[in-house]
N, C-alpha and C positions, 0 to 999 in steps of 0.2 A: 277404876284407877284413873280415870280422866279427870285432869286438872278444870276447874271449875272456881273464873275469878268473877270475886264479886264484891263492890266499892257501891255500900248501899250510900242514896243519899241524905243528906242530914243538912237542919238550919238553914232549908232551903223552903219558902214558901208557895213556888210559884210550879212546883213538878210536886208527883208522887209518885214512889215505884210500891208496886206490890210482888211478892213472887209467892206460886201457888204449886202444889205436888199436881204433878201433869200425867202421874205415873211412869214403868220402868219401859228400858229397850230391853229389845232382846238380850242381851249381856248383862240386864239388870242392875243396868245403872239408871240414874233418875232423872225423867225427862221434865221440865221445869217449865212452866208459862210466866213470863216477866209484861206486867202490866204498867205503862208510861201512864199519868194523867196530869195535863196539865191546867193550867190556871183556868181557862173559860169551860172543863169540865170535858174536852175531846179526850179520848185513851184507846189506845196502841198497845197491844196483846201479840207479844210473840214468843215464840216455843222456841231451846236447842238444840228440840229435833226437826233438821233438818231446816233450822234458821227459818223456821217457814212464818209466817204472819198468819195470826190467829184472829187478831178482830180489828175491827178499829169503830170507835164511837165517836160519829160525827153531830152535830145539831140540826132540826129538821126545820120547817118554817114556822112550826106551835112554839119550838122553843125548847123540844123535848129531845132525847137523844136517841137513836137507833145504830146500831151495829151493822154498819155496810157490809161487811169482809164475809164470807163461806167459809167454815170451818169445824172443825172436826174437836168432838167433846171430850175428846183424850190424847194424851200424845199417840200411843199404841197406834191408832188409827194412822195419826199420821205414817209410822214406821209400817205397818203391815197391809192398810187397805187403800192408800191414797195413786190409785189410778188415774185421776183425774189431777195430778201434782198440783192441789188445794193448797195454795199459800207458800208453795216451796221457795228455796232459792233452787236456781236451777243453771247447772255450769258439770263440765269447763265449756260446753257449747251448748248453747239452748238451740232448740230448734232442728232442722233437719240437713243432714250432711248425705248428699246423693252419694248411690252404690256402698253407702258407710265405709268409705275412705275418702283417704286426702292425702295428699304431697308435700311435704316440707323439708326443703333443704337435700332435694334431689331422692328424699328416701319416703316411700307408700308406706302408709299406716294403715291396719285394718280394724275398724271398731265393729260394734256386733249389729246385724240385722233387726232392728226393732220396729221397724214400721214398713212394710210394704217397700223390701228392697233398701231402705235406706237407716242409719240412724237417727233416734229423735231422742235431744236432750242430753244426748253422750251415754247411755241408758246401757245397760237395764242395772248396774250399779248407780244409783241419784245419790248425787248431792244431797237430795232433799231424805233420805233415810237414813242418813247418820247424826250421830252424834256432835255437836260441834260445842268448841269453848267459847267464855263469852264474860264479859266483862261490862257494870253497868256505870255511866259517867252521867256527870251534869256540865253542861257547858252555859258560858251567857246568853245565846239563843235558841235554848235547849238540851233534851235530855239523850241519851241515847244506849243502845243497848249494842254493840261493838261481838262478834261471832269471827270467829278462827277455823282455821281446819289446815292439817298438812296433806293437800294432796300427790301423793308420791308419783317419781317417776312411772310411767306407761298405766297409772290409774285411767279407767276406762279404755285402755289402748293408743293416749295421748303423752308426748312426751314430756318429761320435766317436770322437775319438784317445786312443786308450786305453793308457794304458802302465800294463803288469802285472807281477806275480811269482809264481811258485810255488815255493814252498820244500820242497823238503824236509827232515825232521828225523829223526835216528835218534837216540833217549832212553836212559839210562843203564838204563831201566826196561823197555828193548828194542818199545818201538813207534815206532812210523812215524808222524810229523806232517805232514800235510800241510796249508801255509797260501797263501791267495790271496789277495792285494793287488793293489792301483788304484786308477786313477782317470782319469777321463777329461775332455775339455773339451767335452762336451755332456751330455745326458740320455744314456742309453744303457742298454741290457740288458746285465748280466752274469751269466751262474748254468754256471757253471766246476765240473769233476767231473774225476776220476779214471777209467781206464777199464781198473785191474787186473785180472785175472783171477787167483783163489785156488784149489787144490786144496793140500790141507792134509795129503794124504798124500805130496804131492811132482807135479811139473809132469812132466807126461807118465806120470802113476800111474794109468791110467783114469777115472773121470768118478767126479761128487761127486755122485752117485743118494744114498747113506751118509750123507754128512754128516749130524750134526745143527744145525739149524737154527732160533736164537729173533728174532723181530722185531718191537719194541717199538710194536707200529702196531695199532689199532682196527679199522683202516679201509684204502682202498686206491682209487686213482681207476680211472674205469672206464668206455669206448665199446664199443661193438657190435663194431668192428672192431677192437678190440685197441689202436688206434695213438696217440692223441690224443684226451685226456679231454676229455668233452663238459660239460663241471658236474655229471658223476656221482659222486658219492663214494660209496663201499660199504661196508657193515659188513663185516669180516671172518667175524664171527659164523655157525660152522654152515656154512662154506665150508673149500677145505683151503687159504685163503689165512690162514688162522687159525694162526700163530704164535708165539703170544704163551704158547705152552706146546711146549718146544725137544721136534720131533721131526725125522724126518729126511725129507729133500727128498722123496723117491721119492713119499710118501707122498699128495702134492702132484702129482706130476709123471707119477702112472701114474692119476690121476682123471679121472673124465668132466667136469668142470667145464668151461664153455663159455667164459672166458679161458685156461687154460691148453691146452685142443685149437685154439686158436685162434690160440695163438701157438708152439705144439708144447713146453710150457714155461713155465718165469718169464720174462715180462719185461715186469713190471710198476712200477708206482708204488706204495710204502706209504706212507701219509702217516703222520710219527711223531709218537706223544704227546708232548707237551710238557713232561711233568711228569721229564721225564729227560733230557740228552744222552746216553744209552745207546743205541743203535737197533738193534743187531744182537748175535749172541752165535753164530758158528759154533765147530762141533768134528767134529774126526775121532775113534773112538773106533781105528782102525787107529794112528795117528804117534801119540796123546794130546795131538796139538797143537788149542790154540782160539785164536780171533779174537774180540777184541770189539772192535766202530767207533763208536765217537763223534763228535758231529757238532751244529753249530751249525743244519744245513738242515732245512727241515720237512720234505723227504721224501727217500725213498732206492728207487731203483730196480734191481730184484734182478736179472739176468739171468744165465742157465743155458747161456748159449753153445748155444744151441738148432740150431744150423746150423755149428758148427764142423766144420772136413776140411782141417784144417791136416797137410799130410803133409814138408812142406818148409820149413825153415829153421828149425826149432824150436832152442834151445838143447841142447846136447851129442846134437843130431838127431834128440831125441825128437818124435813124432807126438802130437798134437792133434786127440782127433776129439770128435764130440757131446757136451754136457755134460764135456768136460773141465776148465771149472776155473766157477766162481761169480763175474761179477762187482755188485759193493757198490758202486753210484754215488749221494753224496750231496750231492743237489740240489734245486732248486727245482721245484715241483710241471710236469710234462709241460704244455707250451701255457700256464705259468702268464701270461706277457704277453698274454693274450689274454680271461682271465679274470677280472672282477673280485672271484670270490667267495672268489680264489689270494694265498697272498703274493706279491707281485710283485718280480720280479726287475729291474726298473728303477732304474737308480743316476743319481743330480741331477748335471748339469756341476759339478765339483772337489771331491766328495764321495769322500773317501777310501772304498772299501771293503776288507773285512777276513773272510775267512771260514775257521775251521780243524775239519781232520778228522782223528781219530786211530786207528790200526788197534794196539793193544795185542797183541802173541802171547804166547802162555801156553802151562805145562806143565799138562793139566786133573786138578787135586787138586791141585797145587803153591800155595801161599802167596805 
């Protein structure tokens, strides 16, 4: 019974959409893969289950194209075995909310224990396992695929009826926009992330130890326990969470430093400098493919897939194990609702919000 809009496009040369059976949800309605391609040949592959991003094909330095993106060869997957929230959109809070509460408006909310004492992602109901509506447009500087969903009051244990969008965009100029709109009819938290996974030499190409790595961040939040920032914020300074001069992960990731043995890995918070929407700059020196993400959010949270053993349902049956892809989630600082020293992720009853993030691919030396 869910509405299901759809404005193919036509007389247009410079995009194509494809939509492909992605198979059923649980409720056996039909989960749908809409593929963007535009003129120089990049395409953008995402599901309505759970808005989640399915591929993206960028150009390598041959000339030829590979498929960055981690992702799952069925919807199904997505809805029933995606622990590792592969490609989701992921809200009404990404990320980690300590003792899984929060304060708003003088009244305690309690959301469910999902990680080690705290909340993660607003969980264990996700965003990323439902159904959403979705509508396809072409605009003059691209195409895009536009995702709905009414999130009702105290969904997840958060208040207010929240009706949202996430859009996606594929640009003439071959990046991926991602934008996130609402608004709700109370107070309410929002800080909404992407939850792609990138290997930039291709998905299921062994793990991104290689990559190089630049991230436009000072600083970076920081608890004893890895999980949920206490009012710590860290200089990066003289640490290997210092890259804000492009080296490559490993470099990072085979250090005795007591966040990264701590959490076998990145997966941390960087809080980005201001003085740029810039915040990240990955590269393969293997494909000659780069990534740069820009981003409206103060911080971005790097993770290395540190416990991936995905051996089943990969697309074209490739295998997923440890560090196989990087995900880039740009968002409001870890526990920021809970912080007052945080931007805060709290939106006023009928206060539009609007947040957009952009993933640019590039041929590195190309113009």
């Amino acid at each position: 019974d869910r509405r299901q809009r759809q404005m193919c496009i036509r007389d247009r040369n410079i995009m194509s959409v494809n939509y492909k059976e992605f198979g059923k949800n649980k409720d056996n309605n039909n989960i749908v893969l809409i593929t963007l391609t535009n003129e120089n040949g990049y395409a953008m592959g995402v599901t309505n289950l759970g808005a989640s991003l399915v591929s993206f094909c960028a150009k390598d330095k041959s000339g030829s194209f590979r498929d960055v993106v981690l992702g799952f060869k069925s919807g199904e997957y997505y809805e029933h075995y995606n622990f590792d929230a592969m490609g989701s959109t992921v809200g009404r809070n990404a990320n980690r909310i300590s003792n899984h509460s929060f304060e708003l408006n003088g009244i305690r909310y309690e959301l469910a224990d999902t990680y080690q004492g705290a909340n993660i992602h607003s969980g264990p109901d996700l965003y990323g396992k439902r159904l959403w509506d979705y509508e396809v447009k072409e605009e003059d500087n691209g195409s895009y695929v536009k995702f709905s969903l009414l999130s009702p009051d105290m969904d997840q244990g958060i208040p207010g009826n929240l009706e949202i969008s996430v859009t996606y965009m594929l640009t003439a100029d071959n990046s991926m926009r991602i934008i996130y709109e609402g608004v709700s009819d109370k107070d309410t938290i929002v800080n909404m992330t992407n939850h792609g996974y990138y290997n930039l030499n291709g998905h299921g190409c062994g793990n991104i130890d290689n990559h190089l790595l630049y991230i436009n961040a000072d600083s970076f939040t920081y608890s004893e326990d890895g999980n949920v920032a206490n009012d710590t914020v860290r200089d990066v300074t003289g640490t290997p969470f210092d890259f804000r001069n492009m080296k490559k992960i490993k470099e990072c990731l085979e250090s005795d430093f007591e966040p990264v043995v701590s959490k076998h890995g990145l997966d941390h918070n960087f809080c980005l400098n201001n003085n740029s929407h810039h915040a990240v700059r990955l590269e393969s020196e293997e494909s000659g493919i780069a990534l740069d993400v820009y981003t409206d959010r103060p911080g971005i949270q790097i993770y290395t897939a540190n416990h991936m053993n995905m051996t089943n349902g990969g697309k074209d049956n490739k295998v997923y194990g440890n560090r196989g892809g990087i995900a880039l989630e740009t968002q409001f600082y870890p526990d920021a609702v809970n912080h007052k020293d945080f931007l805060s992720p709290v939106v006023k009853a009928g206060m539009h919000f609007r947040s957009v993030t952009e993933y640019k691919f590039s041929v590195i030396g190309e113009k």
